[in-house]
Structures are given as structure tokens and as C-alpha cells.
ZAVOPA-484547 format. One line per 3 residues: number of its first residue (from 1); their letters; for each residue x negated, y, z negated of N, C-alpha, C. Coordinates in steps of 0.2 Angstrom, whole numbers, plus 2048, in hexadecimal, padded with zeros to 3 digits. Layout:
! ZAVOPA-484547
NUM) a) X:Y:Z:X:Y:Z:X:Y:Z | ...
END
This chain:
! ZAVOPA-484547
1) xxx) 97C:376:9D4:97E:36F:9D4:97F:36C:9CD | 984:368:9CC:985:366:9C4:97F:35F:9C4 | 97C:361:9BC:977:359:9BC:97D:354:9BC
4) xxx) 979:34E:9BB:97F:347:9BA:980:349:9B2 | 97E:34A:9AE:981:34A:9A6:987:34E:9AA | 986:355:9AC:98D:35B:9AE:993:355:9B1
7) xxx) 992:351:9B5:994:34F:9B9:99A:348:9B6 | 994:344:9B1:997:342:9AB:99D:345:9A7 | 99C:34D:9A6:99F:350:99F:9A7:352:9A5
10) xxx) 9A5:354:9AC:9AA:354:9AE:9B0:34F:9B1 | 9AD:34A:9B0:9B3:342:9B2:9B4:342:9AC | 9B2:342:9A5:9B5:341:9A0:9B9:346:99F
13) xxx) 9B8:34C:9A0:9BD:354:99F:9C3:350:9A2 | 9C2:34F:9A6:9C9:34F:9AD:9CF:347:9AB | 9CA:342:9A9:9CE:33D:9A8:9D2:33D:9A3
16) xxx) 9D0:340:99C:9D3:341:996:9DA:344:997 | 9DC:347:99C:9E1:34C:99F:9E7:34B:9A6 | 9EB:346:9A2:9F1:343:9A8:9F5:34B:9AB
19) xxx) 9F6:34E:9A8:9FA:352:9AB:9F6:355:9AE | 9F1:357:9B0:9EC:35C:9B2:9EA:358:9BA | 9E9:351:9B9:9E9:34D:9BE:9EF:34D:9C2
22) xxx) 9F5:34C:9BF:9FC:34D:9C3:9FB:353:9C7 | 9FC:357:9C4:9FB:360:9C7:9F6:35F:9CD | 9F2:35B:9CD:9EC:35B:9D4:9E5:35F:9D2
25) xxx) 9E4:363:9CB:9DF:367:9C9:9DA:361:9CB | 9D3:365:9CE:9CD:363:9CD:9C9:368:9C7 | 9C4:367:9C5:9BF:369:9C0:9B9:36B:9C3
28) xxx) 9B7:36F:9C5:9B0:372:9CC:9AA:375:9C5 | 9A9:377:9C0:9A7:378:9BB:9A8:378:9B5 | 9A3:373:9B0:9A5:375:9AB:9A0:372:9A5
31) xxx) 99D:379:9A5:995:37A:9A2:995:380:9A0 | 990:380:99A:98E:389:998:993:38C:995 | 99A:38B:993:99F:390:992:9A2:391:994
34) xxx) 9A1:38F:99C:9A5:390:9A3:9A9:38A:9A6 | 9B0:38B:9A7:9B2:386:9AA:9B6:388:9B4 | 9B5:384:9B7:9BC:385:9BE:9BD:381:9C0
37) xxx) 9C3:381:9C1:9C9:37D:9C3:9CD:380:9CA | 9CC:37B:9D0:9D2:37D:9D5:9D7:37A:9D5 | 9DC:37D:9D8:9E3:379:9D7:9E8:379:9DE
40) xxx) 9EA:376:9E2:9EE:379:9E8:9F5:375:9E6 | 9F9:37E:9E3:A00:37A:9E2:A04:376:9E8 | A06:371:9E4:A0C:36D:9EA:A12:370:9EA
43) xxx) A17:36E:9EE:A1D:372:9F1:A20:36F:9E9 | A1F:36A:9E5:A25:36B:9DE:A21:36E:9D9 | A1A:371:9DA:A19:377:9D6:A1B:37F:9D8
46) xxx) A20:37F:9DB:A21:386:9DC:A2A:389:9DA | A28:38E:9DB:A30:391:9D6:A34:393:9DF | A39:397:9DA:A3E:398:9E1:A3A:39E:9E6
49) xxx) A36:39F:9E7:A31:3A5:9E8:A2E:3A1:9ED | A2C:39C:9EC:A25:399:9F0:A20:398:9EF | A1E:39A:9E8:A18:39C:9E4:A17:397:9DE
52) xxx) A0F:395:9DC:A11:393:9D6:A14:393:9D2 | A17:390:9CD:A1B:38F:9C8:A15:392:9C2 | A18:398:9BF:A16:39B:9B9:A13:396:9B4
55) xxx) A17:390:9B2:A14:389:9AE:A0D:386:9B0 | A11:385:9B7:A09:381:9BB:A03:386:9BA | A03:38D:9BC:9FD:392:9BB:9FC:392:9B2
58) xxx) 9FE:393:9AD:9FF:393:9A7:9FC:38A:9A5 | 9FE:387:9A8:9F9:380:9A7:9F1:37F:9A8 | 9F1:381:9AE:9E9:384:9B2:9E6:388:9AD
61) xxx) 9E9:38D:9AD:9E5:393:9A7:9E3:38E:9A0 | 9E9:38B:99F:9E8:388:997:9E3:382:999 | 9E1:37F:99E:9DC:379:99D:9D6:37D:9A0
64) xxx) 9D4:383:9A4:9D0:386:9A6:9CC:387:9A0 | 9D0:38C:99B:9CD:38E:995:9CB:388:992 | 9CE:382:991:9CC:37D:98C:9C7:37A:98F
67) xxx) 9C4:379:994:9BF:378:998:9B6:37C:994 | 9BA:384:996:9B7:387:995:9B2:387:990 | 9B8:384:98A:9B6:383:982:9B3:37E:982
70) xxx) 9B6:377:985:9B1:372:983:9AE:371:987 | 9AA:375:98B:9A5:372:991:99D:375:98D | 99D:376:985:997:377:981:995:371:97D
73) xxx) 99B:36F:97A:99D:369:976:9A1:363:97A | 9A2:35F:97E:9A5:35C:983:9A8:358:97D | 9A3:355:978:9A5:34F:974:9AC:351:96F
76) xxx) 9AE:359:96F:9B1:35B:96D:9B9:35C:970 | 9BF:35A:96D:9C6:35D:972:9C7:364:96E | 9CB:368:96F:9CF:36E:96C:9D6:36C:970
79) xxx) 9D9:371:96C:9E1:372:96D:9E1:37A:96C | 9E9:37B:970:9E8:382:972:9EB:384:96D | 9EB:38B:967:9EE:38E:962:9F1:395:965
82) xxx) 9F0:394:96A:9F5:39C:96E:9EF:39D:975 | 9F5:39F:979:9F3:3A0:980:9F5:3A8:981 | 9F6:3AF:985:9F9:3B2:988:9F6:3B4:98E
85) xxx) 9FC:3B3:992:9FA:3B3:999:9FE:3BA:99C | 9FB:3BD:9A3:9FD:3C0:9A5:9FC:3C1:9AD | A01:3BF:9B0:A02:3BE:9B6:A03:3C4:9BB
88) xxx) 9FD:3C6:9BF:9FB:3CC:9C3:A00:3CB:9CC | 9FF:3C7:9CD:A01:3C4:9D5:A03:3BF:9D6 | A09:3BC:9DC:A09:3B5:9DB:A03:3B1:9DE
91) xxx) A03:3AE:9DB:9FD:3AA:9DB:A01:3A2:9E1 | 9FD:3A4:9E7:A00:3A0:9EE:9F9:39A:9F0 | 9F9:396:9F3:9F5:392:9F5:9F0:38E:9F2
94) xxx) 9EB:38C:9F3:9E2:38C:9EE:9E4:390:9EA | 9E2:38E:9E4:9DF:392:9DD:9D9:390:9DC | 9D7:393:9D8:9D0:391:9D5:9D1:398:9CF
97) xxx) 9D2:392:9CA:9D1:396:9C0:9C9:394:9BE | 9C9:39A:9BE:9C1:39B:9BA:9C0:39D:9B1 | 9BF:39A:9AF:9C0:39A:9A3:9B8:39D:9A3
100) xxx) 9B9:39F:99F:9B3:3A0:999:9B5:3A1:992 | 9AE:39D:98F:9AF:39E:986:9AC:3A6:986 | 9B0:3AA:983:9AE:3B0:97F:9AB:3AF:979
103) xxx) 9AF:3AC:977:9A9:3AA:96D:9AC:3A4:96B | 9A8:3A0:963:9AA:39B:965:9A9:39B:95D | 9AC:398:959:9A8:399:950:9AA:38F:952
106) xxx) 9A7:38D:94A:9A7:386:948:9AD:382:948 | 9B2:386:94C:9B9:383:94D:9BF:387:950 | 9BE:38A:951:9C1:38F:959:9BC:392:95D
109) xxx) 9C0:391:964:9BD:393:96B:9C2:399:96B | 9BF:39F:96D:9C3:3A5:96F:9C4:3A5:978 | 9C6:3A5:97E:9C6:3A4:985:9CA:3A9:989
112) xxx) 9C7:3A9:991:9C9:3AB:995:9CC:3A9:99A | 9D0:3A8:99D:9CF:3A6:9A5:9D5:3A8:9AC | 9D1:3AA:9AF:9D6:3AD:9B5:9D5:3A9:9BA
115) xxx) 9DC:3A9:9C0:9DE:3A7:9C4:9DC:3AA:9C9 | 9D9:3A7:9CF:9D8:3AB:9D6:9DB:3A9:9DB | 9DE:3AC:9E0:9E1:3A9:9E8:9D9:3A7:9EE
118) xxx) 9DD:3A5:9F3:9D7:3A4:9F8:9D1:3AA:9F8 | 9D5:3B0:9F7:9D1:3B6:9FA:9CF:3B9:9F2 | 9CC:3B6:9EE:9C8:3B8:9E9:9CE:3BD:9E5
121) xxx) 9D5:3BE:9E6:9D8:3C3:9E2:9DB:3C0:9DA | 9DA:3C5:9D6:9DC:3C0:9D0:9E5:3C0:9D0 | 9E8:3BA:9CE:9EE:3B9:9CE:9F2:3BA:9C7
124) xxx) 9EC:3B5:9C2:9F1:3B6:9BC:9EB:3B5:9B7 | 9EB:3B8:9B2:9E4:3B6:9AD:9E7:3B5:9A5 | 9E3:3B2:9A1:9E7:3AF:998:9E1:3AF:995
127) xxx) 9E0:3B1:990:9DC:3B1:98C:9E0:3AB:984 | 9DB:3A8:981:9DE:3A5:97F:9DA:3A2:977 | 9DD:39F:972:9D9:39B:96C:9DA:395:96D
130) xxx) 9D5:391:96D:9D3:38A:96B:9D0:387:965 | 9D6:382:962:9D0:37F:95C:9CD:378:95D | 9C8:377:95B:9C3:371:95F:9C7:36C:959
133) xxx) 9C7:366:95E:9C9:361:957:9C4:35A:95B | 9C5:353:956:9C0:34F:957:9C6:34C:95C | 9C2:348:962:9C8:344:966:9CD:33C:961
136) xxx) 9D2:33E:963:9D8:337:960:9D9:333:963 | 9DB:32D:961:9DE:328:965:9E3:32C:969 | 9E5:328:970:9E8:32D:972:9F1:329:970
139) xxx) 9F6:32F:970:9FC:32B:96B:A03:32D:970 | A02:330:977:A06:32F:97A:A0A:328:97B | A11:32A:97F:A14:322:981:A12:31E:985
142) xxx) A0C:31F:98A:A09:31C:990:A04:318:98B | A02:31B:987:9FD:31A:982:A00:313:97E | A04:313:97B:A07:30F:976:A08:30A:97C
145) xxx) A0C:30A:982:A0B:305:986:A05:301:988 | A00:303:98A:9F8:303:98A:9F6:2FD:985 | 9F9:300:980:9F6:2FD:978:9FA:2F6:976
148) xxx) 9FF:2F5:979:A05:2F2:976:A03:2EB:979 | A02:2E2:974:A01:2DF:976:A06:2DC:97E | A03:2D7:980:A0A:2D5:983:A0E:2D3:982
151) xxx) A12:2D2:987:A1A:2CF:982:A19:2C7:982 | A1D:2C3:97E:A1B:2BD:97F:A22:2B9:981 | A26:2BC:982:A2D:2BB:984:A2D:2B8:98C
END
């Protein structure tokens, strides 16, 4: 059971991240090196198949992993320097991605992390670099909007 600091680290992980919210991910871990995240794709995440959309699984894996990395330094963001992914099954209903930091130097996270269906089978897995950077104001449009006094018009 996560302590309240964990529990802290994980409201903070989660809210830093609009798209990740949009997608529906939840955050179930993310301490130790280890991160998980379940995801149940909605009908406009999925391809002509009926199946996750390769992007939405390749999103999961890439926040999985980042999780992974900053769930030792929380205070810390990274950004990804390369991902590759490789896609075993399609990956249908509940997922749940499981990360782990393999190694970590003074400024890259080395990462894992694979995809599971309801029945514990792996769907799609990525290994990945991360380099850790300090957090920035945030500089997106929603942001500028945020930021912008009122109009006096």
C-alpha cells in the first residue's frame, strides 16, 4: 500500500500530464524505480482492427518508462531521447504497463517497460533513454492562456 508521501509523488506525476489524463491512464505505482499505469482504450483509441492504436500503446510505454525514471527523484522531469518499441500482440481491452529504471547516471535514465492484456499476456514492450531536466514553467497555448492578464476590452 503506497505511504501518503507515494501518494503525494503520485497526484503530482499524474497532473503534470494533460495528455495522459485525456487517454484515461491511471498511475497504480510509482516508487523504487518501478512504475504502472492501466489504461482501458476508448473506441477513438483504436485502429481499423479494433485494437489499440500503436500511438496510444507507444504513449503508455513512453510515460510508463518516465514514471519509472522519476519515481526516485520525483523533483526531477526528463524527457525522452529515443524510445523502441516492439509490438508482440494486439493489445485489446484493460492494459496495465509495468517500467522499470535499468540504470540511471547523473543525467540519463536507461528504461523498460511492457504492456499487459487482462490475462497477464505481454502485448507490446520499449525500452527507452531519458534525460532528467529541472521542471520549466509550463509554455504550452493553454498555458499562455492561463498566464495572460484579462482583457480590459
Amino acid at each position: 500500500m503506497p505511504s501518503e508521501s507515494s501518494d503525494l509523488d503520485l497526484r503530482a506525476f499524474t497532473s503534470r500530464i494533460p495528455f495522459a489524463h485525456h487517454l484515461g491512464f491511471q498511475i497504480t505505482k510509482f516508487e523504487g524505480g518501478e512504475s504502472e499505469i492501466e489504461y482501458t482504450p476508448k473506441p477513438e483509441h483504436l485502429n481499423t482492427f479494433d485494437v489499440a492504436h500503436g500511438g496510444a500503446c507507444m504513449t503508455l510505454l513512453d510515460i510508463t518508462m518516465a514514471a519509472a525514471a522519476r519515481s526516485q527523484t520525483p523533483e526531477l522531469g526528463c524527457v525522452t531521447i529515443e524510445m523502441k518499441t516492439t509490438f508482440m500482440r494486439p493489445s485489446v481491452g484493460p492494459l496495465r504497463a509495468r517500467g522499470r529504471l535499468m540504470h540511471r547516471t547523473a543525467t540519463l535514465a536507461f528504461t523498460e517497460a511492457t504492456i499487459y492484456d487482462a490475462q497477464e499476456r505481454a502485448c507490446a514492450h520499449a525500452t527507452g533513454t531519458f534525460k532528467y531536466v529541472k521542471h520549466r514553467l509550463p509554455t504550452g497555448p493553454a498555458s499562455a492562456n492561463e498566464m495572460r492578464p484579462p482583457s480590459t476590452d
